[in-house]
C-alpha positions in Angstrom: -20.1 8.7 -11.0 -22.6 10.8 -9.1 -23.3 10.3 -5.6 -23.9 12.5 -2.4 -22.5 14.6 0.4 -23.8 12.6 3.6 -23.4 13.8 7.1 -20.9 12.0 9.5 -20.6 12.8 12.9 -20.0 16.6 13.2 -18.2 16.3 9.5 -19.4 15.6 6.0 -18.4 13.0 3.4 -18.6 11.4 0.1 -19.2 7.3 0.3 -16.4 5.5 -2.2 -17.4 2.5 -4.1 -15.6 -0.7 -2.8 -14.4 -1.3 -6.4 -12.7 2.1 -7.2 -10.9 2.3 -3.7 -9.4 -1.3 -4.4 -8.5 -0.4 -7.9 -6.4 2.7 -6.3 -5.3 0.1 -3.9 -6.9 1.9 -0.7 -8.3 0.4 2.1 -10.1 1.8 5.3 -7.7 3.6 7.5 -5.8 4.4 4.3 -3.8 8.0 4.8 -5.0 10.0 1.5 -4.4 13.5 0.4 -7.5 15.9 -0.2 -6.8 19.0 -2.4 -8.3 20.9 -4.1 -7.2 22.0 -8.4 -9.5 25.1 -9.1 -13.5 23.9 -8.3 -12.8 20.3 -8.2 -11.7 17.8 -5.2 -9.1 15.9 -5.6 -8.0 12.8 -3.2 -5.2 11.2 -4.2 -2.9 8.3 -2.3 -0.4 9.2 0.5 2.9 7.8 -0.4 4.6 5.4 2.5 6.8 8.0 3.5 10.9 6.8 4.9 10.8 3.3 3.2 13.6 3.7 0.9 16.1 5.3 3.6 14.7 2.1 6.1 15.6 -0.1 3.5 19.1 1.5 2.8 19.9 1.5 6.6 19.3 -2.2 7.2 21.3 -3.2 4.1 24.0 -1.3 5.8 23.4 -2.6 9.3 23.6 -6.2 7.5 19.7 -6.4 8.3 18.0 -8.0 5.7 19.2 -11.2 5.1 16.9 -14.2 4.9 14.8 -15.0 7.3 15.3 -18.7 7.2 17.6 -20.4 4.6 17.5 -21.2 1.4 16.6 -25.4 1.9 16.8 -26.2 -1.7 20.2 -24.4 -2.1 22.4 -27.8 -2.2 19.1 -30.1 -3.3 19.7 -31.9 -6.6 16.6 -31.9 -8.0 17.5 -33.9 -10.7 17.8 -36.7 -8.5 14.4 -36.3 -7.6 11.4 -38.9 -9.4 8.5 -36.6 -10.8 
């Protein structure tokens, strides 16, 4: 894909198709990194950063149980006319 550097604000910038920012799952606001590999640009996605030790802290705090009950726990759905 070709396209050009435009100006914005004091900066400059490159204008992303729509289609290739969904495909890396990107939207507007999205934190990326921007290196660079020799002459070339590269951007690349940001990992979520302190997820997994979140998650491990509020299994051990006995946080994250369900939110509301399971309702069709004790159901009998083979009582049930289809």
């Amino acid at each position: 894909m070709q396209t050009h550097i435009v100006q914005i604000g004091n900066s400059r910038g490159v204008i992303l198709p729509a289609d290739m920012l969904r495909q890396m799952g990107l939207q507007q606001k999205s934190v990326v990194n921007v290196s660079m590999m020799d002459d070339t640009i590269v951007i690349s996605r940001q990992p979520r950063e302190g997820w997994a030790a979140a998650a491990q802290k509020a299994h051990e705090e006995g946080g994250d149980g369900l939110l509301m009950p399971d309702i069709l726990e004790d159901e009998k759905l083979e009582d049930w006319q289809w």
